[in-house]
C-alpha positions as a printed Julia matrix, in Angstrom:
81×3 Matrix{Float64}:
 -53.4    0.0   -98.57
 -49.91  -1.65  -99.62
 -47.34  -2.9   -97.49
 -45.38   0.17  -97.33
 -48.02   2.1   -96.21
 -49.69  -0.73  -93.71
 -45.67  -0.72  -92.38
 -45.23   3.05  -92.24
 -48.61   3.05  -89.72
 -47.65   0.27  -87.57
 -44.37   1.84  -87.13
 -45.23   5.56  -86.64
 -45.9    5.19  -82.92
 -42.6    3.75  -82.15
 -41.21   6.64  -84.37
 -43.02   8.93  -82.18
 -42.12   7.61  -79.43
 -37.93   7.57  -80.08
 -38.41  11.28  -81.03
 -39.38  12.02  -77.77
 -36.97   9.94  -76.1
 -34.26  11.75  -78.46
 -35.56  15.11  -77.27
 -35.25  14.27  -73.59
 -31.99  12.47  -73.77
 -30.24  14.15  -76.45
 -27.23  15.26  -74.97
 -26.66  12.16  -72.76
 -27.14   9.73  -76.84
 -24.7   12.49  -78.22
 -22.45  12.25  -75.53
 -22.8    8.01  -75.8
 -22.15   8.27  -79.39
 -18.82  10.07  -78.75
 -17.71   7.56  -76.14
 -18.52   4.93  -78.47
 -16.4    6.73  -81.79
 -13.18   7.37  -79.53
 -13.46   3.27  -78.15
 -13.69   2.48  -81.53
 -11.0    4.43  -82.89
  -8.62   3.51  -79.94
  -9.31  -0.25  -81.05
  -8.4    0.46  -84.66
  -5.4    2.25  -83.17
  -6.73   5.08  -85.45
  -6.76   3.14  -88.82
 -10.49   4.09  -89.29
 -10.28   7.7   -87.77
 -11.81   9.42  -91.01
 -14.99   7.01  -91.79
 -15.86   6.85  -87.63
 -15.71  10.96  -87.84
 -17.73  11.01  -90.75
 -20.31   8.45  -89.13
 -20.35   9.61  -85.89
 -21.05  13.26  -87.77
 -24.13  11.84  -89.61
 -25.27  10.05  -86.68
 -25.15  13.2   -84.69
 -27.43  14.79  -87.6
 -29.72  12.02  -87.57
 -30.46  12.4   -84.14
 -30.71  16.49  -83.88
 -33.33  15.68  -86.98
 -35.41  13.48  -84.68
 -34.71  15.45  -81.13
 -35.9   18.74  -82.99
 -39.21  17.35  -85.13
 -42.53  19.77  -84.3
 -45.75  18.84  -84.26
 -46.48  19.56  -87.95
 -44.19  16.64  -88.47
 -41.84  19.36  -90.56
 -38.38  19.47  -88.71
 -36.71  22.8   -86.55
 -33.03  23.28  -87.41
 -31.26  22.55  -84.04
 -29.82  25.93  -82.27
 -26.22  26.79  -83.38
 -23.19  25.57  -81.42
């Protein structure tokens, strides 16, 4: 077994387990990562507007990909808005 796979099954519980924490808390992390862009951007007095919405957009992603994983381990598109 090499190193990336002894690493990939130590960390797959603690994968598991922030999935399921995403999936329970989703809108309260979305709603934190919002907060956080708008502090941020008010601090830059707006200098940085495009690369926050842009990162704040693929964080958002990133965490619908993990809130909506099934059990197959494939991933469920999250529900339109």
């Amino acid at each position: 077994m090499g190193f990336k796979d002894n690493l990939k099954a130590k960390l797959a519980p603690a994968r598991d387990k922030v999935s399921h924490l995403a999936q329970r808390h989703e809108g309260k992390i979305g709603h934190g990562l919002e907060r956080a862009a708008r502090t941020v951007d008010h601090k830059t007095k707006g200098k940085y507007s495009d690369k926050i919405e842009t990162s704040t957009g693929k964080a958002k992603e990133a965490l619908g990909r993990m809130a909506h994983k099934d059990d197959t381990g494939g991933t469920t598109p999250p529900p339109a808005s």
